[in-house]
C-alpha positions in Angstrom: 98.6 119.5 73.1 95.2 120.3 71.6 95.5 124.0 69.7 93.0 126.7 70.3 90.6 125.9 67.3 90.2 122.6 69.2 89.8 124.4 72.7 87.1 126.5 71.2 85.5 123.5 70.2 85.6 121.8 72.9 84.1 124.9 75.1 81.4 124.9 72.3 80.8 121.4 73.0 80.5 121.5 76.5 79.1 124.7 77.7 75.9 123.5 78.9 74.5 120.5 81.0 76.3 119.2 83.6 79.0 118.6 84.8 79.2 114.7 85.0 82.2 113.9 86.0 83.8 110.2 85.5 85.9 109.5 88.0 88.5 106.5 87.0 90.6 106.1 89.7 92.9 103.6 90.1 90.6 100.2 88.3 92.3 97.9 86.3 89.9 97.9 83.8 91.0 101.2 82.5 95.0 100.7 82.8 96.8 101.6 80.1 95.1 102.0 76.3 92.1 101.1 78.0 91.6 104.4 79.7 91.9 106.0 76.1 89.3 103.5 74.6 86.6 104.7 78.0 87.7 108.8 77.2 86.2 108.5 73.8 83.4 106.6 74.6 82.6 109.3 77.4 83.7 112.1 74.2 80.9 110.0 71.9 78.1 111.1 74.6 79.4 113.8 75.2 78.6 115.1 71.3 75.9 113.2 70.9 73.9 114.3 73.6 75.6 117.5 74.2 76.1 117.4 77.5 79.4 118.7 79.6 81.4 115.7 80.6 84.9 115.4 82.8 86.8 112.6 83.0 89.2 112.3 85.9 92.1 109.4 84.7 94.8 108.5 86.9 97.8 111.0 87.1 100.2 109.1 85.1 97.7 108.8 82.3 96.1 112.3 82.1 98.8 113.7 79.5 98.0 111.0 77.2 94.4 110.8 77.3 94.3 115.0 76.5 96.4 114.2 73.2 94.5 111.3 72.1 91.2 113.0 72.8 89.0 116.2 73.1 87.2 115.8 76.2 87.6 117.6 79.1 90.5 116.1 81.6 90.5 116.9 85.1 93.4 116.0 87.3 92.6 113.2 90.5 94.6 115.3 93.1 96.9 118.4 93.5 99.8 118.7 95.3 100.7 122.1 97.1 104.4 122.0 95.9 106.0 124.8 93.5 107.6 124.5 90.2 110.8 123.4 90.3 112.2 120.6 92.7 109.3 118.8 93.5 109.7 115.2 92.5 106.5 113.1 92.9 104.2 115.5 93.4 101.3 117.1 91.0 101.5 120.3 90.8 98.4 122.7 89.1 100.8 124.4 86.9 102.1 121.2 85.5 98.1 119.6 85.2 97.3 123.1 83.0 100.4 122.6 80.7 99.5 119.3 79.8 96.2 120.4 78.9 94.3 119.6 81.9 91.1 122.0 82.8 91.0 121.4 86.8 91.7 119.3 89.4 89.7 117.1 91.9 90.6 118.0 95.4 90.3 116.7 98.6 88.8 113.2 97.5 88.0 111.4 100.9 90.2 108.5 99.2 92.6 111.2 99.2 91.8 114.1 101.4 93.5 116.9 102.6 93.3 119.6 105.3 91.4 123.2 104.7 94.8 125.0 105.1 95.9 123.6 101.7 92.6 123.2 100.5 92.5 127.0 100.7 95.4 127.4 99.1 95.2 125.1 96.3 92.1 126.5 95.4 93.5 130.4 95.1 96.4 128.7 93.1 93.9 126.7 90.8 92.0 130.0 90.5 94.9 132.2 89.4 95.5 129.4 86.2 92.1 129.9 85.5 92.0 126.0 86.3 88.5 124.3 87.9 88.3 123.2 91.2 85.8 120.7 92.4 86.7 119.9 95.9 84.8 117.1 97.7 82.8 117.3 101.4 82.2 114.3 103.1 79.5 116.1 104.9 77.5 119.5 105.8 79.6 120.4 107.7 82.6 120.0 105.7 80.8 121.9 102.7 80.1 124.9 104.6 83.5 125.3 105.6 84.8 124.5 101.7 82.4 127.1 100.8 83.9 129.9 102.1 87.1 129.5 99.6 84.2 129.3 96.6 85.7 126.7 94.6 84.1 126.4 91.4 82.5 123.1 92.4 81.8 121.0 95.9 81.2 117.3 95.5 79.2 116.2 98.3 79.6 112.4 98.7 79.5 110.6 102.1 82.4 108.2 102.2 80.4 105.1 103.1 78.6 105.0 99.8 81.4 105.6 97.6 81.8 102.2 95.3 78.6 101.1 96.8 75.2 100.0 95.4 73.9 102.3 98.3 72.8 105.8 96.5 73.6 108.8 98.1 69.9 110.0 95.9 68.1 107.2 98.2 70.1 106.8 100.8 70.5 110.7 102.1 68.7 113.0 99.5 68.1 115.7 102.7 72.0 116.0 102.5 71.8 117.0 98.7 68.7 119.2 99.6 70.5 121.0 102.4 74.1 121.5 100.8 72.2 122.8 97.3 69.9 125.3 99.8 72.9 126.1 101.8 75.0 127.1 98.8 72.1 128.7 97.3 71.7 131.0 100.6 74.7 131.7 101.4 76.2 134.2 98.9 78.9 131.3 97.4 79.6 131.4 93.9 80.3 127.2 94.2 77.7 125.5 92.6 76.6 121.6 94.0 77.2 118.2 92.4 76.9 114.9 94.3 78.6 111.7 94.4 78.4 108.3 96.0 76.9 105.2 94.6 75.7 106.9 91.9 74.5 103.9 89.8 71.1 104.5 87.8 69.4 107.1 85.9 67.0 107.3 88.8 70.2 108.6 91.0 70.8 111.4 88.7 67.4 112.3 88.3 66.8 112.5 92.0 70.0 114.2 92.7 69.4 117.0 89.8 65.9 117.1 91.3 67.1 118.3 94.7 69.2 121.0 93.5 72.8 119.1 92.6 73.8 120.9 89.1 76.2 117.7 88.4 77.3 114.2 89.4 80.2 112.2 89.9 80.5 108.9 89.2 82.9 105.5 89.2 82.9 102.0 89.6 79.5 102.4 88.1 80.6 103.6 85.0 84.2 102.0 84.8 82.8 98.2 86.0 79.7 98.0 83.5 80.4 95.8 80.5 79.3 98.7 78.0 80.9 101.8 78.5 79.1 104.3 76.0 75.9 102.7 77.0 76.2 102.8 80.8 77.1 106.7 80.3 74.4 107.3 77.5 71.7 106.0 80.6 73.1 108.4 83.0 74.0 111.6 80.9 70.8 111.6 79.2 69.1 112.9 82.6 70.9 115.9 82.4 68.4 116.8 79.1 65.6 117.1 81.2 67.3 119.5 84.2 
């Protein structure tokens, strides 16, 4: 567990630019010590560059990866289940005592419905944990909206893990859910995901009113980590 010297640090570290998230998911290529080795690459940009970066590991992993570095860890997926017997299932209060800052929720590889959206999101906000729950659409992210999570991740399903930007293949949808949001009186602020593979994605993306981005297989399938996130982060500089 990191103490609060290196919590302070951290905040320092990270308080502006972003956030660019790193979603790991489930690839091989960061099983095990692996998804350590990518953390500290990501924690390396993060410094360097001084911009706010999140990596999301797998569930099994996140524990570890918070002790062995001193990035920001958000969880994949929370569970609606309370403290006590709830075997299997990932619960926020669990996530914030192993040094976890937040929580992905409603991923479409794992989505769930508004009821426990709602709730999860209350729950994460009574831990003082960060949500950033995902909308597949417009539609989707005006209904998220109304619970304010701290972050919606608009990313159309069919370009997740794709070559296929959501920047060049629907920048309207990141123009309208960053002027909806804007408009609407929600404190949630925008960041986009889907195919988010160059610098010219993020620029685009920041462009049209996205405050953050959240990448994958990009990131996790090039053959230089630090360098493939060095290309992308350093767009946040000029927002």
């Amino acid at each position: 567990m990191k103490n609060s010297n290196e919590l302070a640090g951290i905040n320092r570290m990270t308080d502006r630019n972003g956030p660019f998230i790193i979603n790991l998911k489930n690839y091989g290529e960061i099983s095990g010590e692996k998804a350590v080795i990518i953390a500290k690459e990501a924690e390396k940009v993060c410094r360097n560059l001084d911009v706010r970066i999140l990596i999301s590991p797998p569930q099994v992993l996140l524990a570890w990866i918070v002790k062995k570095t001193r990035i920001e860890i958000v969880a994949q997926h929370i569970d609606l289940k309370q403290i006590g017997p709830s075997t299997g299932f990932t619960i926020p209060e669990m996530v914030k005592a192993s040094g976890g800052v937040g929580s992905l929720i409603n991923h479409s590889e794992h989505p769930i419905d508004i009821d426990t959206i709602a709730k999860i999101v209350e729950r994460m906000r009574s831990l003082q944990l960060i949500s950033i729950v995902c909308a597949k659409n417009l539609d989707e992210l005006k209904v998220v909206s109304n619970l304010e999570p701290d972050f919606i991740a608009i990313e159309p399903p069919e370009l997740i893990g794709t070559n296929r930007s959501i920047s060049t293949e629907k920048p309207s949808l990141i123009k309208e859910s960053a002027y909806y949001l804007e408009t609407s009186g929600t404190k949630s602020k925008l960041i986009c995901g889907a195919g988010i593979n160059t610098p010219k994605d993020v620029r685009i993306a920041l462009d049209l009113g996205a405050i953050g981005i959240l990448a994958a297989s990009s990131i996790v399938k090039s053959d230089n980590w630090y360098n493939k996130i060095h290309e992308l982060a350093i767009e946040f500089k000029d927002s």
